[in-house]
C-alpha positions in Angstrom: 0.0 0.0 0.0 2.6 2.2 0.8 4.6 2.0 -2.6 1.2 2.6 -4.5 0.4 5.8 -2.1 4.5 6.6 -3.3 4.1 6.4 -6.7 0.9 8.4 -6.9 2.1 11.1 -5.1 5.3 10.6 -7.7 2.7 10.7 -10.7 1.3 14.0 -9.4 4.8 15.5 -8.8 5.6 15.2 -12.5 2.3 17.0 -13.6 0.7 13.4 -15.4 -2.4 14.6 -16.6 -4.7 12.6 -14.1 -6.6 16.1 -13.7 -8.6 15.2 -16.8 -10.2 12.7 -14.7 -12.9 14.2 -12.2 -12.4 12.1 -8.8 -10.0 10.6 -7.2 -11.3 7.3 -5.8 -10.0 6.4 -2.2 -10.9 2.7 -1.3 -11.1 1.8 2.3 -10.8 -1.6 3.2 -14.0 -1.6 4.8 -16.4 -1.1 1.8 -16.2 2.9 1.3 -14.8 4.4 -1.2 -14.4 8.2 -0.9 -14.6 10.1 -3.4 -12.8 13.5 -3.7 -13.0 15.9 -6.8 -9.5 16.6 -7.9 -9.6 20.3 -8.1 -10.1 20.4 -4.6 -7.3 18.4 -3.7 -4.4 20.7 -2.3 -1.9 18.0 -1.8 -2.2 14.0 -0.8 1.2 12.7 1.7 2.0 9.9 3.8 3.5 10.5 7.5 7.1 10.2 7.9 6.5 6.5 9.8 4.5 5.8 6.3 1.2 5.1 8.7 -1.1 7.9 8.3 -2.5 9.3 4.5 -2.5 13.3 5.1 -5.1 15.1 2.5 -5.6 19.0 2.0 -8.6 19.3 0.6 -9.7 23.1 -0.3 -7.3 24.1 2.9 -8.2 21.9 5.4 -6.1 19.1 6.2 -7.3 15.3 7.0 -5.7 12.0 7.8 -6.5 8.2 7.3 -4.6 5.4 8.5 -3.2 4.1 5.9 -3.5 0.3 6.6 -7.3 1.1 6.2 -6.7 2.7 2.4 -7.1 -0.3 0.1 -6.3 1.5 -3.4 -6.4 5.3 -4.4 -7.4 5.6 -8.4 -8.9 8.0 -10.3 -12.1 8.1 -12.2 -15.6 10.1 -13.6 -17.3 11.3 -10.6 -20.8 11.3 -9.4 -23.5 13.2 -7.5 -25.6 10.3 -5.4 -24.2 8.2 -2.1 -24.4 4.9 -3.5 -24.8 1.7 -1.3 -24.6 -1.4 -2.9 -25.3 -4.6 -0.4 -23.6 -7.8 -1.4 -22.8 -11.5 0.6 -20.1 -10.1 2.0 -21.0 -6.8 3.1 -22.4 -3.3 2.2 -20.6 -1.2 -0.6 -20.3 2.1 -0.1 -19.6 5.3 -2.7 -19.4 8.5 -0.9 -18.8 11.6 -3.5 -18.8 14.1 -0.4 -15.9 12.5 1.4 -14.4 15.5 3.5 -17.5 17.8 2.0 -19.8 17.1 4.9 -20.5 13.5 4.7 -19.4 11.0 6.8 -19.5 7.5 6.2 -18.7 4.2 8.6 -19.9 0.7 8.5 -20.4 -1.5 11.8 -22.1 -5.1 11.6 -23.8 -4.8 7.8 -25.4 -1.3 8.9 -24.8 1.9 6.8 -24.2 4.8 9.0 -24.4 8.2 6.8 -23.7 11.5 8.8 -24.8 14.4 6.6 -23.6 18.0 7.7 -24.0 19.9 4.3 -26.7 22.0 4.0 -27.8 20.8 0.4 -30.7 17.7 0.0 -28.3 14.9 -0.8 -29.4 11.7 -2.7 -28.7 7.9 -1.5 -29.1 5.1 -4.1 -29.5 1.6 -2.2 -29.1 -1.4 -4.2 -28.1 -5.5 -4.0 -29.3 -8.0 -1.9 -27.4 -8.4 2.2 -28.0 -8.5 5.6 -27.2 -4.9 7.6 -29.1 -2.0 7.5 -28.9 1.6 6.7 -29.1 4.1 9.0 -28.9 8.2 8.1 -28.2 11.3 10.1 -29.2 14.6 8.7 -30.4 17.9 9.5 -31.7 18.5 5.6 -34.2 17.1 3.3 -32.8 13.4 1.5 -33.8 11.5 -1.5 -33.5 7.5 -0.7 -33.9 5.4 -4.7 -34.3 2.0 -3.2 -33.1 0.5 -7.0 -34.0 -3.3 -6.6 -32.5 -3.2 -2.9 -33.3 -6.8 -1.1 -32.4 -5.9 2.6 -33.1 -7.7 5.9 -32.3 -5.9 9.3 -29.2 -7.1 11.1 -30.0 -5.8 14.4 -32.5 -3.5 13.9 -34.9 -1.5 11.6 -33.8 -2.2 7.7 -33.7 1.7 7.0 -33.5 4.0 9.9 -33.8 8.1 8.9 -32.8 9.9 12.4 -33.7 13.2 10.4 -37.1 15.1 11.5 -36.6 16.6 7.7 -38.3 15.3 4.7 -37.5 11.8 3.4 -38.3 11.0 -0.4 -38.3 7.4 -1.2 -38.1 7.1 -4.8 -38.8 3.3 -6.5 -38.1 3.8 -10.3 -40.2 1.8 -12.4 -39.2 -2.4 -12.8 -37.1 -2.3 -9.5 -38.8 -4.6 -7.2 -37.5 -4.0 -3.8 -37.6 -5.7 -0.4 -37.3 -4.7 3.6 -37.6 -6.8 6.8 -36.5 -6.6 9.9 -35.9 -8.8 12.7 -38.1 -10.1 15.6 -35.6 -8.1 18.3 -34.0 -4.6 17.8 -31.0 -3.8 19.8 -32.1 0.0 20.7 -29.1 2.9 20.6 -30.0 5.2 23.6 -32.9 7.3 23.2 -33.2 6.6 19.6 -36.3 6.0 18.2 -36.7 2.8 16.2 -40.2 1.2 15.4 -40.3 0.3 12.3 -39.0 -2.1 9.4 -38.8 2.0 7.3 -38.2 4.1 10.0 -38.5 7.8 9.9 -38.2 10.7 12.3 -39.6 13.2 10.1 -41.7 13.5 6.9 -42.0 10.4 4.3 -43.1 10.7 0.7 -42.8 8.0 -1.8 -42.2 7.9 -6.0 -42.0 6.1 -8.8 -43.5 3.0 -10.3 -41.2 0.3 -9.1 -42.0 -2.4 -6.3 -41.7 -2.3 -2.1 -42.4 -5.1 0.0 -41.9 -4.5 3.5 -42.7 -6.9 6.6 -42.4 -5.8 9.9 -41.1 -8.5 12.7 -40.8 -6.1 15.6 -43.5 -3.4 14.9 -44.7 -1.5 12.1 -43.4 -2.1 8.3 -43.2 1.4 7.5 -43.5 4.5 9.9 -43.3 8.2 10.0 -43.1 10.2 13.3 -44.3 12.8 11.4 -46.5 12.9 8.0 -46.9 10.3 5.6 -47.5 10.8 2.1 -48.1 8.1 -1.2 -47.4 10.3 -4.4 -46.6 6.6 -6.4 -44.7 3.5 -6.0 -46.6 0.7 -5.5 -46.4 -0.7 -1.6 -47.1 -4.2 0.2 -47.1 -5.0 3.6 -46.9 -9.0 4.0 -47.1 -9.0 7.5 -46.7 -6.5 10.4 -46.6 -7.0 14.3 -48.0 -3.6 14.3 -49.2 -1.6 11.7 -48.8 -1.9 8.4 -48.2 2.2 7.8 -48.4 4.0 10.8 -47.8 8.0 11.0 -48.3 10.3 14.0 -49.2 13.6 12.1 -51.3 12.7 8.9 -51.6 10.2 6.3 -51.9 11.5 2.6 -52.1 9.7 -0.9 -52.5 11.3 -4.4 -51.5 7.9 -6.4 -49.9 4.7 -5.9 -50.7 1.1 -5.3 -50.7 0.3 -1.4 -51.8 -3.4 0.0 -51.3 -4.4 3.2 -52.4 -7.7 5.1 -51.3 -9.9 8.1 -50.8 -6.9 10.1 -51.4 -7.7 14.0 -52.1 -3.9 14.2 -54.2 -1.5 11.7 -52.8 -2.0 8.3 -52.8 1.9 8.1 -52.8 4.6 11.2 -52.8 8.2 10.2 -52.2 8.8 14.2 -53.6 12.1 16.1 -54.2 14.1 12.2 -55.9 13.7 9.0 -56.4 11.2 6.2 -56.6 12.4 3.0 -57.2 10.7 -0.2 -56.8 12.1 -3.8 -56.1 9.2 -5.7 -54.6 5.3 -6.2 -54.9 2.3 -5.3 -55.4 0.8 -2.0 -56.1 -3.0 -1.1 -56.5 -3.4 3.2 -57.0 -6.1 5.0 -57.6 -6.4 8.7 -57.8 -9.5 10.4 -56.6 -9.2 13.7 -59.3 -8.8 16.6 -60.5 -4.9 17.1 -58.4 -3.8 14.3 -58.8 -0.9 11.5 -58.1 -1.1 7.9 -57.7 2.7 7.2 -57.7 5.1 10.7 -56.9 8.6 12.0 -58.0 10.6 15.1 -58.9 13.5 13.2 -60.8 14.3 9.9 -60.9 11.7 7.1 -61.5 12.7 3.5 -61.4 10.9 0.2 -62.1 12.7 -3.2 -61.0 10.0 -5.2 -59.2 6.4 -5.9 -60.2 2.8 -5.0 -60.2 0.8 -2.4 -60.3 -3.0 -1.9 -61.4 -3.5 1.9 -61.5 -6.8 3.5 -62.7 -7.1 7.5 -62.4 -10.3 9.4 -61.6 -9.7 12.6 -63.9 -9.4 15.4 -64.9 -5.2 15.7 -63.2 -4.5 13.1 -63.7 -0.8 11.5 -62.9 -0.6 7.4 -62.3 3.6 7.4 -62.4 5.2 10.7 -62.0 8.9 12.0 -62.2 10.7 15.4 -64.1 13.6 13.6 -65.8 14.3 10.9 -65.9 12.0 7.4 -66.1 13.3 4.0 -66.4 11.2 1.1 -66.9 12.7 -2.1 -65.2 10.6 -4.5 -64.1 7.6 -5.2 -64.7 4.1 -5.2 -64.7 2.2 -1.8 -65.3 -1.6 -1.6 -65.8 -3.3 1.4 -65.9 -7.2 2.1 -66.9 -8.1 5.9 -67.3 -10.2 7.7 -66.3 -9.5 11.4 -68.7 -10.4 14.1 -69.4 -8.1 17.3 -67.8 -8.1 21.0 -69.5 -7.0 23.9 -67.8 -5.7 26.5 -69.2 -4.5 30.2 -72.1 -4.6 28.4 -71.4 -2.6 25.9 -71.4 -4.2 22.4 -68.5 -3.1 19.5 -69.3 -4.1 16.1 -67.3 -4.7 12.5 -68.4 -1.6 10.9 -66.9 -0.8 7.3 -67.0 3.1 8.4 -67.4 4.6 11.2 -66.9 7.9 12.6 -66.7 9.3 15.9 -68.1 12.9 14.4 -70.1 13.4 10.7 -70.2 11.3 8.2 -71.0 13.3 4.7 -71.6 11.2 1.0 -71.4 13.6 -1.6 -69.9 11.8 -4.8 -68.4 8.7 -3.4 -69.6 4.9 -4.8 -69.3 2.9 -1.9 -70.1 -0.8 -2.2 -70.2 -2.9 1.1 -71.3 -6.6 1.2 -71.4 -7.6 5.2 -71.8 -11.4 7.2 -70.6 -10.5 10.2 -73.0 -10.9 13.1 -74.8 -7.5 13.9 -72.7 -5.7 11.1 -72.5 -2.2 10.1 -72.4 -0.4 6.8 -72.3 3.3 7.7 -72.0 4.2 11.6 -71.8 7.7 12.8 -71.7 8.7 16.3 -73.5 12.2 15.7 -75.0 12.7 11.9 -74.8 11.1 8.8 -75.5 13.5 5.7 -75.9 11.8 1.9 -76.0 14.2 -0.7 -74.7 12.3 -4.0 -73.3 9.4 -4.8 -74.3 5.6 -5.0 -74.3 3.1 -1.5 -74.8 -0.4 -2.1 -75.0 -2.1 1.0 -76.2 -6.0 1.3 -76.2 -7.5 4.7 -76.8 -11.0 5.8 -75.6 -11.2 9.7 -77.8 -12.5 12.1 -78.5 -10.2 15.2 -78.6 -10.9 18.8 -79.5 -10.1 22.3 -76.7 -9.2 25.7 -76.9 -8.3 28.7 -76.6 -4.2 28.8 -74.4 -2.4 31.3 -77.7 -2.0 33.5 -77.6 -6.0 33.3 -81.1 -6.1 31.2 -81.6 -7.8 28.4 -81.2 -6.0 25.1 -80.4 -6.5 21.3 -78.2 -5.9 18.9 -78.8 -6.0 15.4 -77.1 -5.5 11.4 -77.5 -2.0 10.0 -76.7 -0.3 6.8 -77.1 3.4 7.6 -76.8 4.1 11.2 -76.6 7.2 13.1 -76.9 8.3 16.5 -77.9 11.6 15.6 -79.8 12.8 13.0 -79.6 11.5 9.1 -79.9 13.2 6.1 -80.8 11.2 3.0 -81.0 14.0 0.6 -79.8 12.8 -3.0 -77.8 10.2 -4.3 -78.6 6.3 -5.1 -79.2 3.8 -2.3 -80.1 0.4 -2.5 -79.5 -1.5 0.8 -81.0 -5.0 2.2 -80.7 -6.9 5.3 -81.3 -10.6 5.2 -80.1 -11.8 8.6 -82.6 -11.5 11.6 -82.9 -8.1 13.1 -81.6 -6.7 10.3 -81.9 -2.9 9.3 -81.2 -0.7 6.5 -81.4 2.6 7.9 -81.9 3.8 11.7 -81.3 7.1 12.9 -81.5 7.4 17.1 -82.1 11.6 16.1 -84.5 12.7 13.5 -84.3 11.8 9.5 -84.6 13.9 6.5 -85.2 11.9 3.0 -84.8 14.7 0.0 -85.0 18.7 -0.5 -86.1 21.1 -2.8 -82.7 20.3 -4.8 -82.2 16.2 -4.3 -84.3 13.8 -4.7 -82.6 10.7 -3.7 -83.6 7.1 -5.6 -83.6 4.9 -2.0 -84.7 0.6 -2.1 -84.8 -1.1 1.0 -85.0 -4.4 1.4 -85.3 -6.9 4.8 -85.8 -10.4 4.2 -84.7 -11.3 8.1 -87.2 -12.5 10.9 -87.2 -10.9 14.7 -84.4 -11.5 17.4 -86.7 -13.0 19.7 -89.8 -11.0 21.2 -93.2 -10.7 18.9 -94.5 -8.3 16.8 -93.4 -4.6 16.7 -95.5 -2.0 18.5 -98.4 -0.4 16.7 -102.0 -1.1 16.2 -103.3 -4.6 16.3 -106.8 -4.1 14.9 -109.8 -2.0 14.0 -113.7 -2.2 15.0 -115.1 -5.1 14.1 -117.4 -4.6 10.9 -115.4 -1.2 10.0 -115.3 2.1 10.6 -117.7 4.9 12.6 -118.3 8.0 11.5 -116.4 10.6 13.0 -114.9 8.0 15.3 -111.9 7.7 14.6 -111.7 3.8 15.0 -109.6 1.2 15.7 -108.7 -0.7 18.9 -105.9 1.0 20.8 -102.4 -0.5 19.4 -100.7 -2.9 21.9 -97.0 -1.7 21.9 -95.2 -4.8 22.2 -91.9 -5.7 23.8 -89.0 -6.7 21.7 -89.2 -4.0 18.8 -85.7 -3.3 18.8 -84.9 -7.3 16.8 -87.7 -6.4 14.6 -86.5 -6.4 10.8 -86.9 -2.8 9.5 -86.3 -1.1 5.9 -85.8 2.9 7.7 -86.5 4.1 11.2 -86.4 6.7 13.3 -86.1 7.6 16.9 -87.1 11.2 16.4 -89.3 12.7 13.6 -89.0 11.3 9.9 -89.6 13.8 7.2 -89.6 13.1 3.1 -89.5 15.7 1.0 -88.9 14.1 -1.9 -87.3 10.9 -3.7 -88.1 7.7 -4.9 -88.1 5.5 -2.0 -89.2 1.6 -2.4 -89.4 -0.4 0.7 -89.7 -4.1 1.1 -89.9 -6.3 4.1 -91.0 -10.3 4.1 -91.1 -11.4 7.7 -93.2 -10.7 11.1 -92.4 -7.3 12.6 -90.7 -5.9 9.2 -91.9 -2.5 8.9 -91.5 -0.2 5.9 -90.7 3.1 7.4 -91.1 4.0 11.0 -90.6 7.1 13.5 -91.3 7.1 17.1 -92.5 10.5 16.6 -94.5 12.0 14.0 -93.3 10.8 10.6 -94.2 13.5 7.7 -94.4 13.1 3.9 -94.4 16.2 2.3 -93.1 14.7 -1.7 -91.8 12.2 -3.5 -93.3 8.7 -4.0 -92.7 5.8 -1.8 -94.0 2.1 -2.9 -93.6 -0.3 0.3 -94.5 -4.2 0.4 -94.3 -5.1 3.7 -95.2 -7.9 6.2 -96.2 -5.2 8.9 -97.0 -1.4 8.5 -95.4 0.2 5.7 -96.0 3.6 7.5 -95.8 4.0 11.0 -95.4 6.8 13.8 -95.7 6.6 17.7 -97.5 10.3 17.7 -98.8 10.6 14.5 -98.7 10.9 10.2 -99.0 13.8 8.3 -99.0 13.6 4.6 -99.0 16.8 2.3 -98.1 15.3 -0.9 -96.3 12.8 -2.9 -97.3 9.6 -3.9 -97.6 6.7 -1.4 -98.4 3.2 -2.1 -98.8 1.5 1.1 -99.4 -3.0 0.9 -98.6 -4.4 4.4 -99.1 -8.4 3.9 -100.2 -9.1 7.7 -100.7 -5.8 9.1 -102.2 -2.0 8.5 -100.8 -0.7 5.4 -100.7 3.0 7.5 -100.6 3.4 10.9 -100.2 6.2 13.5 -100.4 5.3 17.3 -101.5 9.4 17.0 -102.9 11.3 14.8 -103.0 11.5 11.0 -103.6 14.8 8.8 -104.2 14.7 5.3 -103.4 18.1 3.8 -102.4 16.6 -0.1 -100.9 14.3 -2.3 -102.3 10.3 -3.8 -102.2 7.8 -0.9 -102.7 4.2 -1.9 -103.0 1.5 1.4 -104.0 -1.3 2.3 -103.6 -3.4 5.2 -105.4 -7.5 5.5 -108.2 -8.5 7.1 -110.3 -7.7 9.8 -109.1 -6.3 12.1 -106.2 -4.7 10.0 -106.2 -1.4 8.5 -105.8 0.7 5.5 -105.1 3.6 7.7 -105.0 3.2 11.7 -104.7 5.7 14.3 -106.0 4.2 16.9 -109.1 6.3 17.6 -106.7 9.7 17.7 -108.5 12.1 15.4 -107.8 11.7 11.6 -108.1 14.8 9.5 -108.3 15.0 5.9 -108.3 18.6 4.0 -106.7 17.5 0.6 -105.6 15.1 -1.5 -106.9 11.7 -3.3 -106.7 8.8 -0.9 -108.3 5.0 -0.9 -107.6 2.6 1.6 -108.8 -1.1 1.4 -108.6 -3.1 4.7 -110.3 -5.5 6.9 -111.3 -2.6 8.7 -110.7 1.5 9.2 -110.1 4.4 11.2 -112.8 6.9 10.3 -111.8 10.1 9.4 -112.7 13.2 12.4 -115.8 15.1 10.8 -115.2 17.8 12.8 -111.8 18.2 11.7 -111.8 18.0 7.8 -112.5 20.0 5.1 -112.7 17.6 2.4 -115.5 14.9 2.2 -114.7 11.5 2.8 -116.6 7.8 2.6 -116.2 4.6 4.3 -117.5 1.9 2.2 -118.3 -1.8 3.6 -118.0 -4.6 0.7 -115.5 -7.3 -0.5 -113.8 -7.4 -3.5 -111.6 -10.0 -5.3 -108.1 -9.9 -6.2 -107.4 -7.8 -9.4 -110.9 -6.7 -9.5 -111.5 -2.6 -10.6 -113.4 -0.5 -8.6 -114.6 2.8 -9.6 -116.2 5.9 -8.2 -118.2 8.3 -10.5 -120.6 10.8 -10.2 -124.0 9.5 -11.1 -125.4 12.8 -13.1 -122.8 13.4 -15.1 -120.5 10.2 -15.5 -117.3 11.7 -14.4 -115.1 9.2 -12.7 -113.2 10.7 -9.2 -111.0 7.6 -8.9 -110.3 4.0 -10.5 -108.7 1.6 -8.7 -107.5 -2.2 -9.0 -107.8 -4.3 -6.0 -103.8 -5.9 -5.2 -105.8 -9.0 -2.6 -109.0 -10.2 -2.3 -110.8 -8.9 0.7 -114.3 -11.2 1.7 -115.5 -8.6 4.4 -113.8 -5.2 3.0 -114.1 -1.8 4.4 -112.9 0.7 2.1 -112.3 4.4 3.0 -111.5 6.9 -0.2 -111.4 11.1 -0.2 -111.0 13.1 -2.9 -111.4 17.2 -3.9 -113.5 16.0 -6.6 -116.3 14.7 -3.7 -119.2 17.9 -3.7 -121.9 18.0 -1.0 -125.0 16.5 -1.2 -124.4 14.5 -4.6 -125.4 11.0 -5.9 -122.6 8.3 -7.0 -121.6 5.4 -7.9 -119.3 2.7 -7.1 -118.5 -0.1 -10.3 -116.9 -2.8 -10.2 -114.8 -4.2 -13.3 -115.2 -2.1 -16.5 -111.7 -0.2 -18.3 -110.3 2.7 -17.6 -108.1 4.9 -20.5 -106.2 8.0 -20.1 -105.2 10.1 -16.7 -102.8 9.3 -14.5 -102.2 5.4 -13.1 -100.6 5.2 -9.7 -99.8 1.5 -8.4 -103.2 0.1 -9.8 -105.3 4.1 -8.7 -106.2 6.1 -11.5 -107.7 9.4 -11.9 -108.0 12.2 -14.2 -109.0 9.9 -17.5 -112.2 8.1 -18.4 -114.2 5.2 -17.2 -116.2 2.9 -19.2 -118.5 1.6 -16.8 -118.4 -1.7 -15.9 -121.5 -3.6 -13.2 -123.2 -1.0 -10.7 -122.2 -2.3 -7.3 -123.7 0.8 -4.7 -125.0 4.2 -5.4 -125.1 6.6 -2.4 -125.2 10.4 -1.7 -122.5 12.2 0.4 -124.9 13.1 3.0 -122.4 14.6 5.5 -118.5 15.4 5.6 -118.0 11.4 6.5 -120.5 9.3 4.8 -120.9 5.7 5.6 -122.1 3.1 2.9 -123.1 -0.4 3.8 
C-alpha cells in the first residue's frame, strides 16, 4: 500500500495529466470508497513512519490510517451516495468524502452522517444483511433500485432526520425490507419500524416495495406520511402496516397491506386524506382498523379494496368528521361483534366518531358479520350524491346491557346516533339476517329537499331477534269504521321492537320531501318506514311491500303530498299510534283482514283537507268530521283480487277515482277522499269495467275516463263522512 500511495504522489509530482479525470477514488478496506473531486485536492502525503494518508482538501487538512486505504485511483465522478449490499457486506460510494459527509460501517449497517446543507441523494441497491441508518439535519432522496435488505439488528432503514425523506422506487425495481423479531435500541433513539422515519415520508415512482415488519410496524413516519406513487405491500406486520403520527396523505400509488397484528394503516392524532390510487387493506386481527386517524378523514377520489375479518373490526375510521366525495370504496366483511361491560363493538366498514357526509363517493359494502354495520356515525350522517350499495346478511342478537337487562343488537346499513340526512344520491341496501336494518337514525331523519331527490330501495328479508311483533296497532272495529270515530282498537306496543327487521327508522321525527323511495320487508315485525314520533311526507313517491306497516309513527302521520303506495301483507298498510292529517298528495293503502287497516290511528283524530286517498282493509279508522274540510266515505263490501273499482258521479259520469284491488278482501271496508267529492251528490261505485287516459298510480287512476263496468252501490255524500253499507 505504501509503494502505491508513493508512486501516486510521484505521478502528481511530474504533472501526469490525471486532472482530466474528475475524482479521485480512495478505497477503504471496509467497503467505502471516498470520493474526492480533484480540483479540490491541495496535496495527498503519507507520514514520515508511512502510517497515516495526510489530505488538504480546499485548505483543510485530513488523515486516514493508511492500513485502512485499500487503493487510491482516479475516475468520472458522481453526484448520489451509493450503497450497494452484497454477501459479504455493504458497498459504499461516498462523492462528499471530507465535504460534509461522513461514512462508517459496523455489523452490515450503513451509517451516513450528513452536515451539508444541500438535500443529498442515497441510491441503495443489491441483496445483504445490515441496515442503513442516516443522520441529517436537511431534506434526503432515498432510490431503493432493486434493494433486497433484511435488518441485522434493527430496523432495515432508519432516517434519524425530522426533515423530509423522499423514497423514490423507479419503475421495474422490485425492492424488499424486513426486519428482525428483536431490535438492539441505541439510547434514546427512536426505532419502530422495518422504514423508519423521524420526520416526513413521501414515496415515488412506479417500481416495487415489500416490506414486513417482525418487531412493529413495516413502515413509519413520526411525522406525516404521504403516497405520491410506488406501488407498496405490507406482507405481514406486528403492528401496523403504515403508521404516522401527524397525517396520512395519498394522491397515487398502489398500497396493499395484510397480516398486520395492528391497523394496516394509522394516520395517528391528524388527517387522512385521499386524492387518488390504489389501496387493497386487509384487517384480520381482533379490534383492528383497515384505514384510521383521530382526526378528519377525507377521500375525493381512488379505489379501495377492503377486507374485515376480525372481530370489531372498523374498514375507514375517523375521530371527527368523514367526508367522502369521490371515489370508489369496496368493502368485504365479515367480522362479528364483541360486547364488553355490556357494551357491544361491532365490525363496521366506516365509522366515525363525528359526521359522516356522502357527496360523490360509490361505496359498495357486502357484510356477514353478526350484527354488522355499513355506515355508523356517532352524531350525523349526511348523503347528498353518490351511489351506496350495502347488502347484509348477519344475524342479530340479544346481551346483557351495562344495567344488566336484556337487550339487542342487530345488522344495520345506515346508522346514526344523531340525526340522518338522505338527501340525494342512489341507495339500494337490504338486510337478510334477523334483526336486520337498512337505515336507523337514534335523532330525527330527512329523506330529500327542494334540490335532491334521492332514488332509496330497502329491502329486509330477516325474521325478529326473539320477542313478537313490533308495537303499533293490532286491529280495528269489528265490521269497519264509525263516523267521526276515529276507529280502531288502541295499538298494543309490544316488547321486543328493537330485533324487529326494518327497511328505515327513526327515533325522532322522519320527514320526506322528496325521492323515490321503495321499501320491502317479508317477515313478522318488518316495517316499511317507521318514527317514534311524528313521521311527515311532504313529496316524492314511496312504494312499500311489507309484512307489517309500511308507515308508521308513535304520535302521528302527516302527509302533504307525494305519492304513497302502502301493501302491508299481515298488518295495516298505515298506521299512527297518534294522529294522522291529510293536507295533499295520492295515498294508496292497504292493510289485510279484519281487524287490519288501510289507515289506523288508533281512535286519535284523523283529519283530511286535501288530496286523493283510498284505503282497502279489513277494517278503518274513520276520518274526524269535525276536523276536515274535504268529504270523505267509508264503504263496507269485498272485492276480489285484481278486480277494478270505480267511483263516478251518477249525473254526469265523471269518474273521481279507479282503482285495481292488489288482494281479495271477503268482508272489505274501504275508506276513499278526494277534492273531486261535492256535497250533497249521488254516486256510484262499479266494479270491473276499463279505464283509458289520466294518470295510473300502483293500480289508482284518476284524471282519465271510465267505461263503466256492473253497478255495485249508489249513495249520496250526506255529510262530511258518509258511511255506505
Amino acid at each position: 500500500m505504501r509503494y502505491r500511495i508513493l508512486l501516486l504522489l510521484a505521478y502528481l509530482l511530474i504533472g501526469l495529466p490525471i486532472s482530466a479525470q474528475r475524482v479521485a477514488q480512495i478505497f477503504r478496506n471496509d467497503g467505502v470508497c471516498l470520493t474526492v473531486p480533484t480540483e479540490v485536492i491541495d496535496s495527498l502525503r503519507l507520514s514520515t513512519d508511512g502510517q497515516r494518508v495526510r489530505f488538504v482538501i480546499s485548505g483543510t487538512a485530513h488523515e486516514l490510517d493508511a492500513a485502512a486505504v485499500d487503493s487510491v485511483t482516479f475516475g468520472t465522478g458522481q453526484s448520489e451516495v451509493c450503497v450497494t449490499y452484497t454477501a459479504q457486506g455493504p458497498r459504499v460510494v461516498n462523492p462528499y468524502a471530507f465535504r460534509g459527509v461522513d461514512v462508517a460501517i459496523q455489523d452490515g449497517v450503513v451509517r451516513v452522517t450528513n452536515n451539508r446543507s444541500d438535500e443529498l441523494t442515497y441510491r441503495l441497491s443489491g441483496s445483504g444483511v445490515g441496515g442503513f441508518k442516516l443522520y441529517s439535519s436537511k431534506k434526503q432522496i432515498l432510490v431503493l433500485d432493486n434493494l433486497n435488505l433484511t435488518a441485522k439488528n434493527g430496523a432495515a432503514i432508519n432516517i434519524q432526520s425530522k426533515k423530509k425523506t423522499t423514497i423514490e422506487l423507479p419503475v421495474g425495481t422490485k425492492n424488499s425490507l424486513t426486519d428482525v423479531t428483536t431490535y438492539t435500541m441505541e439510547g434514546e433513539e427512536d426505532q419502530k419500524a422495518t422504514l423508519f422515519a423521524e420526520g416526513q415520508l413521501v414515496f415515488l415512482g412506479e417500481g416495487d416495495l415489500e416490506v414486513q415488519g417482525l418487531y412493529k410496524h413495516a413502515v413509519c413516519s413520526d411525522d406525516y406520511l404521504s403516497i405520491e406513487g410506488g406501488n407498496i405491500t405490507v406482507s405481514q406486520a406486528v403492528g401496523d402496516g403504515l403508521h404516522t403520527n401527524d397525517y396520512f396523505q395519498m394522491t397515487a400509488g398502489r398500497v396493499t397491506v395484510s397480516g398486520t397484528q395492528g391497523d394496516c394503516i394509522d394516520g395517528g392524532e391528524g388527517y387522512v386524506k385521499i386524492d387518488g390510487g390504489y389501496l387493497n387493506l386487509t384487517a384480520s386481527a381482533a379490534d383492528t382498523k383497515a384505514l384510521k386517524c383521530d382526526s378528519v378523514m377525507s377521500i375525493s377520489g381512488g379505489e379501495m379494496e377492503v377486507t374485515l375479518k376480525g372481530e370489531q373490526t372498523k374498514g375507514l375510521k375517523s375521530g371527527r368528521t368523514m367526508s367522502l366525495t369521490g371515489g370508489r370504496l369496496h368493502f368485504t366483511c365479515s367480522g362479528g361483534v364483541v360486547v364488553t361491560d355490556g357494551d357491544p363493538s361491532y365490525c363496521s366498514a366506516i365509522k366515525s366518531d363525528g359526521h359522516i357526509l356522502v357527496d360523490g363517493a360509490y361505496i359498495d359494502i357486502v357484510h356477514s358479520g353478526t350484527a354488522g354495520k355499513g355506515l355508523s356515525a356517532d352524531s350525523t350522517l349526511s348523503v347528498i350524491s353518490g351511489e351506496v350499495n350495502i347488502a347484509l346478511s348477519g344475524v342479530g342478537g340479544t346481551y346483557t346491557n351495562a344495567s344488566g337487562t336484556s337487550d339487542k343488537y342487530t345488522a344495520t346499513g345506515l346508522k346514526a346516533d344523531g340525526d340522518l340526512h338522505l338527501l340525494g344520491g342512489t341507495l339500494t341496501l337490504s338486510a337478510s339476517g334477523s334483526g336486520g336494518k337498512c337505515v336507523s337514525a337514534d335523532g330525527a331523519l330527512t329523506i330529500g329537499d327542494a334540490e335532491h331527490s334521492p332514488v332509496i330501495k330497502a329491502s329486509t328479508t330477516g325474521s325478529q331477534v326473539g320477542g313478537t311483533t313490533s308495537g303499533g296497532s293490532t286491529g280495528g272495529r269489528p265490521g269497519g269504521g264509525w263516523p267521526g270515530g276515529g276507529g280502531g282498537w288502541p295499538g298494543s306496543s309490544q316488547s321486543g321492537s328493537g330485533g324487529n327487521p326494518k327497511c328505515i327508522k327513526a327515533d325522532g321525527d322522519v320527514i320526506i320531501e322528496n325521492g323515490e323511495i321503495t321499501v320491502s320487508t317479508v317477515s313478522e315485525g318488518g316495517e316499511g318506514i317507521e318514527s317514534k314520533n311524528i313521521l311527515t311526507v311532504n313529496g316524492g313517491t314511496i312504494v312499500g311491500t311489507t309484512y307489517d306497516d309500511v308507515l308508521q309513527a308513535s304520535n302521528g302521520i302527516v302527509i302533504g303530498g307525494g305519492n304513497i303506495y302502502a301493501y302491508a301483507s299481515n298488518n295495516d298498510g298505515i298506521d299512527a299510534n297518534g294522529t294522522i292529517t291529510i293536507t295533499g298528495g295520492v295515498i294508496f293503502s292497504t292493510g289485510t283482514n279484519q281487524p287490519e287497516e288501510g289507515f289506523d290511528c288508533d281512535q286519535n283524530t284523523f283529519k283530511i283537507t286535501g288530496g286523493l286517498l283510498v284505503g282497502m282493509g279489513g277494517a278503518t279508522s274513520t276520518p274526524s268530521s269535525s276536523a276536515c274540510t274535504q268529504r270523505a266515505v267509508v264503504y263496507s263490501g269485498s272485492v276480489t283480487q285484481n278486480t277494478r273499482l270505480s267511483v263516478c258521479n251518477s249525473s254526469d259520469g265523471s269518474c273521481i277515482f279507479s282503482v285495481v284491488a292488489p288482494r281479495t278482501l271477503n268482508s272489505m271496508t274501504m275508506l276513499f277522499s278526494s277534492p273531486d267529492l261535492k256535497a250533497s251528490t249521488g254516486y256510484t261505485i262499479y266494479t270491473a269495467g276499463s279505464y283509458s287516459g289520466g294518470t295510473t298510480f300502483q293500480g289508482l287512476s284518476w284524471g282519465g275516463s271510465y267505461t263503466p263496468g256492473t253497478s255495485k252501490k249508489t249513495f249520496t255524500t250526506s255529510s262530511m263522512v258518509t258511511t255506505v253499507r
